[in-house]
C-alpha positions as CSV (number, residue, x, y, z in Angstrom):
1,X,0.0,0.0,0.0
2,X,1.1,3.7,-1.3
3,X,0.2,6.7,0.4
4,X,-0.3,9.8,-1.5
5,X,-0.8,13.2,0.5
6,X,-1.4,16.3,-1.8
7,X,-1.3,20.0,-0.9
8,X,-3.6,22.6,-2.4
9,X,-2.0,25.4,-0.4
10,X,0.1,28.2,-2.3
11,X,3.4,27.6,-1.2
12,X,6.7,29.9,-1.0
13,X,4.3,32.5,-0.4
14,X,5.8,36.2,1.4
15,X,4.2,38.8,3.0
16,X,4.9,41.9,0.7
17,X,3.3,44.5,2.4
18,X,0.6,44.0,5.9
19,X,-2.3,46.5,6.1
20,X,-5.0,46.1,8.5
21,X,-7.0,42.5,8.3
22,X,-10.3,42.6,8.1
23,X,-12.5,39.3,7.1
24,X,-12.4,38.6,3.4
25,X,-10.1,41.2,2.8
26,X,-6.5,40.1,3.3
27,X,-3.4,41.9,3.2
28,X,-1.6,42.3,0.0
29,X,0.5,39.1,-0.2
30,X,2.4,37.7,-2.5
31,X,5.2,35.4,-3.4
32,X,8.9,35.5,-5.9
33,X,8.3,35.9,-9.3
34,X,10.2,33.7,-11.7
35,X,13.5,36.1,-11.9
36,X,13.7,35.7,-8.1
37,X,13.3,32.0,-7.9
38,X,16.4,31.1,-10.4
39,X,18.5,33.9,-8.5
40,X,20.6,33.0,-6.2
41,X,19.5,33.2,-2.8
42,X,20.8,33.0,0.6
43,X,18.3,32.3,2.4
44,X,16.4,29.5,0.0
45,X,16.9,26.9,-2.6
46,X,16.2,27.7,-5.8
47,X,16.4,26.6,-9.4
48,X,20.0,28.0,-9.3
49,X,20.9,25.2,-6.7
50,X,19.5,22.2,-8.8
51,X,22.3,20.1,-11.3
52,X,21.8,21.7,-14.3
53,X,20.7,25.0,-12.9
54,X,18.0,27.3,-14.6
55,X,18.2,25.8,-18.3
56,X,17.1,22.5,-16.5
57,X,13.9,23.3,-14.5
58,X,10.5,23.4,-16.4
59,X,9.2,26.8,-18.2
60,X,6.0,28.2,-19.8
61,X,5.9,28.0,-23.0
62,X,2.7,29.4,-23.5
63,X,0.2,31.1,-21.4
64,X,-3.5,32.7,-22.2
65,X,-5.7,34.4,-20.1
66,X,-9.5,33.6,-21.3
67,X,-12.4,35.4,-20.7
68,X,-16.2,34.6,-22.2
69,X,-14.4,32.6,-25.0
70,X,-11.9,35.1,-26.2
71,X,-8.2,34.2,-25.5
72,X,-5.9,36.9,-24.8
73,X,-1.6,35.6,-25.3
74,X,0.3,36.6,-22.6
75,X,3.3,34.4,-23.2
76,X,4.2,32.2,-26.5
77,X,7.2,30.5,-27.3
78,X,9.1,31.0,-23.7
79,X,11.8,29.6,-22.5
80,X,13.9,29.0,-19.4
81,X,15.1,32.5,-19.4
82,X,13.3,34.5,-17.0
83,X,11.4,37.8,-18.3
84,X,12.7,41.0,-16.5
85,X,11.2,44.7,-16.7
86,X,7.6,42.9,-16.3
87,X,4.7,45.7,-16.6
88,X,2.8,46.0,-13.3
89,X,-0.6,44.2,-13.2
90,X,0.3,41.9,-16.1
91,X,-0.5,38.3,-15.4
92,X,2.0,35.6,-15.1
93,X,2.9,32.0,-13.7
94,X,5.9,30.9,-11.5
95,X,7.4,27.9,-11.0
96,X,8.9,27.4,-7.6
97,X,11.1,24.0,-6.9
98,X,9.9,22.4,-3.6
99,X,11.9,20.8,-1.2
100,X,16.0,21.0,-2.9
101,X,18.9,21.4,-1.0
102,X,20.6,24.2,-1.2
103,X,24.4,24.3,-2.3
104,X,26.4,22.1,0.1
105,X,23.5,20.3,1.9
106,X,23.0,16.9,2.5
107,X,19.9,15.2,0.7
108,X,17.9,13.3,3.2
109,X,14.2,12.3,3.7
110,X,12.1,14.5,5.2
111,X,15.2,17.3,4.9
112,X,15.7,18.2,1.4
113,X,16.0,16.1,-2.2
114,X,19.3,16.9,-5.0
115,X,16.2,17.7,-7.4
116,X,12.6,19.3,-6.2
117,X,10.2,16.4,-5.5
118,X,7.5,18.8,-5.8
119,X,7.0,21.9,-8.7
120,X,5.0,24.6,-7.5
121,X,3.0,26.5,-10.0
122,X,1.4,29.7,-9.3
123,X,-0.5,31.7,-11.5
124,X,-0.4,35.8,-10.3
125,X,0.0,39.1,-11.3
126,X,3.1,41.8,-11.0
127,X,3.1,43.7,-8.4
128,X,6.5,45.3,-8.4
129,X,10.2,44.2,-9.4
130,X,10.6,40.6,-7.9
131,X,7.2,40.1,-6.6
132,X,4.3,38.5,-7.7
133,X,0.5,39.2,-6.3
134,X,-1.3,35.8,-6.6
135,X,-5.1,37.0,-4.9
136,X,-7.1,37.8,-7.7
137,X,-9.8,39.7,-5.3
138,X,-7.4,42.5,-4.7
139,X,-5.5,42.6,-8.0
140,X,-6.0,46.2,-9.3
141,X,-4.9,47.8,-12.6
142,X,-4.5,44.6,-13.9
143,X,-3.5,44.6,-17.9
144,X,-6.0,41.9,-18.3
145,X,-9.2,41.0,-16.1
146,X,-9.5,38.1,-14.5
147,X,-13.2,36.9,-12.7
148,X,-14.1,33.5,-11.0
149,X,-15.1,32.9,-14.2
150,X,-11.7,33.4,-16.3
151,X,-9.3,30.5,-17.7
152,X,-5.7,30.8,-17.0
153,X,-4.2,28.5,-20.3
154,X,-1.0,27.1,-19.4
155,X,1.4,24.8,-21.5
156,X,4.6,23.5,-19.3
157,X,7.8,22.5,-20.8
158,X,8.8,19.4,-18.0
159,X,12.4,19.4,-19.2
160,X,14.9,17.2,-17.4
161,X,12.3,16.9,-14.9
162,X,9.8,15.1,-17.4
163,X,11.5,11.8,-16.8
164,X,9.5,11.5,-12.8
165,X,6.2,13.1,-13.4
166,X,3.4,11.3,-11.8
167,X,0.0,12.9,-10.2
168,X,-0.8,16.3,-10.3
169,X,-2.7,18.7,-7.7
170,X,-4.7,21.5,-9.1
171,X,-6.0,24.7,-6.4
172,X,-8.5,25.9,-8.7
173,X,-11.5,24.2,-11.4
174,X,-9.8,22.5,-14.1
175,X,-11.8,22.1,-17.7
176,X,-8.6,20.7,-19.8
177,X,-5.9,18.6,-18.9
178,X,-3.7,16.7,-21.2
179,X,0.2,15.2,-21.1
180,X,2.6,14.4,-23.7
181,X,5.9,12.4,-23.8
182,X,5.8,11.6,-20.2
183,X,8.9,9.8,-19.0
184,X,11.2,11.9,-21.2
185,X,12.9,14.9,-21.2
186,X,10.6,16.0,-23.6
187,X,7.6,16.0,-21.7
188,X,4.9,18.9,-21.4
189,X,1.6,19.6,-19.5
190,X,-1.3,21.5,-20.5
191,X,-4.1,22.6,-18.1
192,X,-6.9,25.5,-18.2
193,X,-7.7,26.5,-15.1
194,X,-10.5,28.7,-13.2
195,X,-9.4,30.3,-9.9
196,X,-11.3,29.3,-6.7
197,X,-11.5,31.1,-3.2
198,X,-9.0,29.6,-1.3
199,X,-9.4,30.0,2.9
200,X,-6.6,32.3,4.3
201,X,-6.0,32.7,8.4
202,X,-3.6,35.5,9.4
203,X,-2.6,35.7,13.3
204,X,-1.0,39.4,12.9
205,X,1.3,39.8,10.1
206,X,1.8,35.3,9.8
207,X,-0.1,33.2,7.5
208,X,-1.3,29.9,9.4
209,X,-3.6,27.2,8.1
210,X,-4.2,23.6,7.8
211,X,-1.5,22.6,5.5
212,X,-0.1,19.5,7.6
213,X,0.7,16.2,6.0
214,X,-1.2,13.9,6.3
215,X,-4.5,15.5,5.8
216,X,-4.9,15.5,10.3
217,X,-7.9,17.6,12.0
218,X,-7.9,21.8,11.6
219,X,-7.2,23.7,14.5
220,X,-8.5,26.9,12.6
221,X,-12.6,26.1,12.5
222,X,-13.0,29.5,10.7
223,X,-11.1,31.5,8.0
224,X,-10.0,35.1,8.6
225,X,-10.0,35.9,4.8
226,X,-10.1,34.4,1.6
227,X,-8.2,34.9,-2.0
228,X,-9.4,33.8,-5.3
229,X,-6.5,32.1,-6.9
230,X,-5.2,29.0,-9.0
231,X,-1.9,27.1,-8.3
232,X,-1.2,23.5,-9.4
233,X,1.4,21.4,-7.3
234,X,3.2,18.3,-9.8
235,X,4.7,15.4,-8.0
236,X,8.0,13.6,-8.9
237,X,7.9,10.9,-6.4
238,X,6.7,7.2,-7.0
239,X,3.6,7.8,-4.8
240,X,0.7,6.0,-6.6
241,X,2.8,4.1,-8.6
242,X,3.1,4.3,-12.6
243,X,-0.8,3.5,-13.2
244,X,-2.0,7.2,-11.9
245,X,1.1,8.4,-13.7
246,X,-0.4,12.3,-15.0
247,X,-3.2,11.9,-12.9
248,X,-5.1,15.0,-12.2
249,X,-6.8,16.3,-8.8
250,X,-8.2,19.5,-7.6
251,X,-10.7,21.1,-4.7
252,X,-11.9,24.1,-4.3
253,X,-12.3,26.3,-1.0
254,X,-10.1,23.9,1.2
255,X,-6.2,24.2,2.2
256,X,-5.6,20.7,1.4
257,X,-6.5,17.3,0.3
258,X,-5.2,13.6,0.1
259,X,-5.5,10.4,-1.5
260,X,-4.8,6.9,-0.7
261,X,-4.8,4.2,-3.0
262,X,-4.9,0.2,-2.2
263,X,-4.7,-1.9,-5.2
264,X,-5.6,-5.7,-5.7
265,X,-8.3,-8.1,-5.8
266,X,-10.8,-5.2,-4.4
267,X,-9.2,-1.8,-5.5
268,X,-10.2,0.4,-3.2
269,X,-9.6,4.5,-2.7
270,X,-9.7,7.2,0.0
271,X,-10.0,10.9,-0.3
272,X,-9.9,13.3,2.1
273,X,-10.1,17.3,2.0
274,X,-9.5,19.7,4.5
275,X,-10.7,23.3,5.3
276,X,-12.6,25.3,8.1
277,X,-15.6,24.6,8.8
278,X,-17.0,28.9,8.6
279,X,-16.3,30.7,5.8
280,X,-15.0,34.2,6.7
281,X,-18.6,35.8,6.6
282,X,-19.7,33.2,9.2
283,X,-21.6,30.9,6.6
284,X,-20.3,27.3,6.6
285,X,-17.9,26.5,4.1
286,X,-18.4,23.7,1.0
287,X,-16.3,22.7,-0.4
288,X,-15.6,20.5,-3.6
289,X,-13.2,17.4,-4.6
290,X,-12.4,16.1,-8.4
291,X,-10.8,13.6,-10.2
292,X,-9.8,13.2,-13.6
293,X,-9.5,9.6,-14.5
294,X,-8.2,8.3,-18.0
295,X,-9.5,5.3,-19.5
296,X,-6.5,4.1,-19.0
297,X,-6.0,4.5,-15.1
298,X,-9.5,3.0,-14.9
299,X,-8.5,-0.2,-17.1
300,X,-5.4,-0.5,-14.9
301,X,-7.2,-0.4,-11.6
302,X,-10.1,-1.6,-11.6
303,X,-9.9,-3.5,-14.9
304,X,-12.6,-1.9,-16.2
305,X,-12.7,-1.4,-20.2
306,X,-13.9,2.5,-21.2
307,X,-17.1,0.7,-22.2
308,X,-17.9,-0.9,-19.1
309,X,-17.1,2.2,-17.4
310,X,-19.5,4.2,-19.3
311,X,-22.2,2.5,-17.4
312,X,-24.4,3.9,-14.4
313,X,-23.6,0.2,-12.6
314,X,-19.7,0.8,-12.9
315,X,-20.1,4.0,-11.3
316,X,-22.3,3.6,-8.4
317,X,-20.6,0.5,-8.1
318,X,-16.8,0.9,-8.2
319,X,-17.1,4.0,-7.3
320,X,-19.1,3.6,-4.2
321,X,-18.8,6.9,-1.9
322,X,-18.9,6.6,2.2
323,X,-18.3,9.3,4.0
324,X,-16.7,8.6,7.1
325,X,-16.3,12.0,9.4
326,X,-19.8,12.4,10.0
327,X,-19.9,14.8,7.2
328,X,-22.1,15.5,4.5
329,X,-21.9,16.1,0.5
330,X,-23.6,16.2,-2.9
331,X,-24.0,13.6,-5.3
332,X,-20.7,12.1,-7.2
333,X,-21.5,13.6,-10.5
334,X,-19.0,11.8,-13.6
335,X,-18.5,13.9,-16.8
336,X,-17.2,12.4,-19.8
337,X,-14.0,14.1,-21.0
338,X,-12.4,13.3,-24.4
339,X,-9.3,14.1,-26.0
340,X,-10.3,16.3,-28.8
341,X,-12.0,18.9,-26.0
342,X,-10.6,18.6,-22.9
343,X,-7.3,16.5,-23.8
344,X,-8.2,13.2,-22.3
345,X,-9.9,10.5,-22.9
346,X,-11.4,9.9,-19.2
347,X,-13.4,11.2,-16.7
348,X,-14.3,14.0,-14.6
349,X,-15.7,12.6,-11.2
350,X,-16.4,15.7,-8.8
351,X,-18.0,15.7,-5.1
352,X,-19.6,18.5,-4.8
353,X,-21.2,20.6,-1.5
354,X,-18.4,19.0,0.8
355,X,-19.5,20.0,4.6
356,X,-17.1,19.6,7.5
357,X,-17.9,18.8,11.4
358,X,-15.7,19.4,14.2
359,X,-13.6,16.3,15.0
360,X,-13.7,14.2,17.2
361,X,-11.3,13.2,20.4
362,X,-9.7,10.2,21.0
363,X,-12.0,9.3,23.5
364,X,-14.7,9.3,21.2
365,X,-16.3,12.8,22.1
366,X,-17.1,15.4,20.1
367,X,-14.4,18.4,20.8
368,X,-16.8,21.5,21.0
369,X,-16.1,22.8,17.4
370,X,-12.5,23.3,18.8
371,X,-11.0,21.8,15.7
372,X,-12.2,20.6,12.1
373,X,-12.2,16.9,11.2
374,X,-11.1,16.5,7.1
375,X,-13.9,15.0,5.4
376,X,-13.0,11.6,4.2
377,X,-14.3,9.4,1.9
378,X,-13.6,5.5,2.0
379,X,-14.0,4.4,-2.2
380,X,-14.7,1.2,-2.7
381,X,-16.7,-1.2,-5.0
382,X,-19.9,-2.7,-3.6
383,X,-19.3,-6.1,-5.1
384,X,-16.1,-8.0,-3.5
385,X,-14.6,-9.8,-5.7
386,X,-11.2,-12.5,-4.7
387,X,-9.8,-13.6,-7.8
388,X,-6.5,-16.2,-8.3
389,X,-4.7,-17.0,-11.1
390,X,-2.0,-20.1,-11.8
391,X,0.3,-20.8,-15.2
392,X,-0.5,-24.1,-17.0
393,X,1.4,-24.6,-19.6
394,X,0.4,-21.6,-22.5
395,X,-2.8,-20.3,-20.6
396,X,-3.7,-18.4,-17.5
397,X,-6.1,-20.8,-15.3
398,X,-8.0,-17.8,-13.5
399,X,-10.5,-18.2,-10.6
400,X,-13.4,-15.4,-9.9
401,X,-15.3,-15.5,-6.7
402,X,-17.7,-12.6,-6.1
403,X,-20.8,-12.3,-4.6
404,X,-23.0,-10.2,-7.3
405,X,-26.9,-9.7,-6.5
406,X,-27.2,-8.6,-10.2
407,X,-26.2,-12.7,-11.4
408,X,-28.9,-13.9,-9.0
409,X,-31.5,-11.7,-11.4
410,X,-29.9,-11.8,-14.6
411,X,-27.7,-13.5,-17.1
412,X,-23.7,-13.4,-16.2
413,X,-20.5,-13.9,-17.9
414,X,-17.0,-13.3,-17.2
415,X,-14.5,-11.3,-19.7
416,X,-11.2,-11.7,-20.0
417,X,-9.0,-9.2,-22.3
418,X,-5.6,-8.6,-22.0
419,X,-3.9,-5.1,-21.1
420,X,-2.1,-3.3,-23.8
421,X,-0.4,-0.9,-21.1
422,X,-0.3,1.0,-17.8
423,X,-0.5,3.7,-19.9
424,X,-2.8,2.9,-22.8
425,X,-6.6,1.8,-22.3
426,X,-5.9,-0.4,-25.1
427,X,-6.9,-4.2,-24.6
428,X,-8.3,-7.2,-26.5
429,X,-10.6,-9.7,-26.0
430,X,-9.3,-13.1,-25.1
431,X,-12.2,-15.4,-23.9
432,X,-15.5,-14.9,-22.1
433,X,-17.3,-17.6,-20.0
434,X,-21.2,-17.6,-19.2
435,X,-21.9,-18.3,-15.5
436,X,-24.3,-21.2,-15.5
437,X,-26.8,-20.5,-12.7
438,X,-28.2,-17.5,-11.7
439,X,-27.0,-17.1,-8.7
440,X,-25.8,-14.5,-5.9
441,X,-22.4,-16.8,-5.3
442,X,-20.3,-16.4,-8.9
443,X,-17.4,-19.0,-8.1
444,X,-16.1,-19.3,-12.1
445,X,-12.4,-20.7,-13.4
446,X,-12.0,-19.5,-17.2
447,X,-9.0,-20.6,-19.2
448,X,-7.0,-17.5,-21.2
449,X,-4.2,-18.1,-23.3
450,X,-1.9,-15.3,-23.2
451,X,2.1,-14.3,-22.5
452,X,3.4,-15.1,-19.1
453,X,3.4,-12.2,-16.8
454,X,0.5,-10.3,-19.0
455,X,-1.6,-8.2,-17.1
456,X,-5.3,-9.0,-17.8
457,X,-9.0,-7.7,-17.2
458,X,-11.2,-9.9,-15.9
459,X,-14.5,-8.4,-15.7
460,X,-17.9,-9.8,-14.6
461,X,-21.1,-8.5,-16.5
462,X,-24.7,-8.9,-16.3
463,X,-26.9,-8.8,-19.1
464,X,-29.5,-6.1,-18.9
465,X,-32.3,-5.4,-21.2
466,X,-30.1,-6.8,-24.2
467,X,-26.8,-5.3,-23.2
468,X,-23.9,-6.5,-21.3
469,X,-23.1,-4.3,-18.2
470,X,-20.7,-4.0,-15.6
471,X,-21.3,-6.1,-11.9
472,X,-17.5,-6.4,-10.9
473,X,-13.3,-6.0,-12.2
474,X,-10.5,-6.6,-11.2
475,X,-6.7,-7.1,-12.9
476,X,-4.4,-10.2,-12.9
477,X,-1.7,-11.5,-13.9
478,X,-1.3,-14.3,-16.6
């Protein structure tokens, strides 16, 4: 088991300048622009301490602002080279390297790593020589407007980082995501991205917050302020594993969110989201959790085939939400994305309306709204499925047991198709078997000829009204 913790927090942020704090409406802070984080610094690592220096970190290559369908170019064809002399009020992005060394130090976990194992991207707005604004809410004489409703186009050159790219962390409402030549030093990202209030709680002149990892209980049950911004964190560590490898997730109004991931015979998921439970205007706070899932992550998971996932029963049945905090929340809503529009061939799965409860002690009482609990969400199919698999001679000898109500009602069969990649939702058919009673209890061996050590989907479906749909997945190996 692989745990995966992600951060939705702006990080490397400064305090430019400190006026007086009033709810909703922060001080003017800020963070490096690009020039400052490839300078040398004394006091920081930055791209200037990594092997290779500044011509090996990634760079914008293009950037757009759009608003109501018209595109605006604010950058094309950049490189590593950092732009000086930056009008005040135009928009820009910096990238920030998370956790290096500095010159001389010692790598070591949980000190610092020879190259960043996190990139920081923050989109914001000049606000003098070497500083960036990133709160949209207080952004004034800005060279191009920017609304909740605005989308902040961003192409990323990976560089020599491109090699270790594997999930991704959006702050903000993504509508496009798509990767290219990952695993190379030729790999790029492209995301548009809408700007969501983000909480903010200054103590005096200090930004605090909930920003601990793992996702753990909020101390701060209410928000001082809030800034409407967009920042996307990429991970270079092996968290996950290759098969969410350019996985995307986001939230909205929270500082913070995780995911855990157990794989096998019943793949199963956690999420979890924190932020306070008051907004700054004393309403409570909801916020919102998303997923984009390729076919191909799906296939490799759950063993699902972009068919079979398509359908209502793989996705109130894989996909089967319980929250655990005490919490509440919308409905899972799934939105088909596809290549040609929003540069995948997956899905969207967002929970919306996210509410949060105070937490609860260790001795099993409530603590008085003294702290938040994260709202966490066990994922797991409803159908448990134990499956087995043994070589004889050229063919896989594979053994389903599930209990599916659906085969007690209906006509079953089990599907086996091998796995082109853990990258591609590619596979092909190999053999199906009809189960022979109907029955709640599937207990069914099917022989599949196929390549030692091939991964395969084996996939149990029920016949309704003419079609095949999904009852239960999972992936083996020949």
């Amino acid at each position: 088991m692989k745990r995966l913790i992600l951060t939705a927090t702006i990080l490397s942020s400064l305090l430019v300048s400190v006026s007086h704090v009033s709810a909703a409406s922060p001080p003017e802070i800020g963070m490096p622009d690009q020039s400052q984080l490839d300078a040398v610094s004394t006091q920081n690592a930055t791209w200037a301490n990594m092997p290779g220096g500044v011509a090996a970190r990634p760079y914008v290559t293009a950037l757009s602002v759009i608003n109501g369908g018209i595109s605006t170019a604010i950058t094309t064809n950049g490189t590593t080279t950092a732009e000086t002399n930056v009008p005040m009020g135009r928009i820009a992005v910096a990238v920030a390297p998370f956790n290096l060394c500095r010159t001389g130090q010692t790598p070591a976990p949980g000190v610092c790593y020879a190259t960043p194992n996190r990139i920081g991207i923050t989109v914001g707005f000049q606000i003098q020589p070497g500083q960036l604004g990133y709160d949209f809410n207080r952004a004034s004489n800005l060279l191009t407007p920017v609304t909740a409703d605005t989308e902040f186009d961003i192409t990323l050159n990976l560089n020599t980082l491109g090699r270790t790219l594997r999930w991704s962390w959006a702050s903000g409402i993504p509508t496009y995501w798509n990767t290219s030549n990952l695993g190379t030093d030729g790999a790029s990202i492209r995301i548009r991205v809408k700007p969501t209030l983000t909480p903010l709680v200054m103590q005096g002149t200090q930004q605090v917050g909930c920003s601990a990892v793992p996702v753990m209980a909020c101390s701060y049950t209410q928000n001082t302020h809030e800034t409407l911004s967009a920042s996307l964190v990429l991970s270079l560590d092996d968290t996950l594993g290759e098969i969410f490898t350019g996985a995307l997730f986001s939230s909205t109004r929270s500082y913070m969110g995780s995911l855990m991931v157990q794989p096998g015979e019943t793949p199963q998921m956690t999420y979890g989201v924190s932020a306070p439970q008051t907004w700054s205007d004393g309403t409570p706070n909801a916020a919102s959790m998303s997923a984009v899932l390729s076919d191909a992550a799906l296939l490799n998971f759950y063993g699902a085939t972009p068919e079979m996932i398509a359908t209502p029963e793989f996705q109130t049945g894989a996909l089967n939400l319980a929250r655990t905090d005490g919490g509440t929340q919308g409905a899972i809503t799934w939105t088909r994305w596809t290549f040609d529009v929003q540069g995948i061939d997956g899905w969207l799965v967002t929970i919306p309306d996210i509410r949060f409860v105070a937490a609860v002690s260790t001795s099993g009482v409530r603590a008085a709204g003294s702290a938040v609990a994260p709202a966490t969400f066990a994922v797991k199919s409803k159908t448990s499925a134990k499956i087995t698999s043994k070589r004889v001679g050229s063919k896989a000898m594979i053994t389903l047991r599930v209990s599916a109500a659906a085969c007690a009602k209906y006509s079953c069969r089990v599907v086996v198709s091998s796995i082109s990649s853990t990258v591609s939702s590619g596979s092909k058919k190999i053999t199906a078997l009809g189960v022979s009673k109907k029955s709640k209890s599937v207990v069914a061996t099917i022989a599949a000829k196929s390549s030692q050590g091939q991964r395969l989907s084996v996939m149990l479906q029920a016949k309704k009204a003419g079609k095949w749909v999904y009852a239960s997945s999972s992936v083996a190996k020949a």
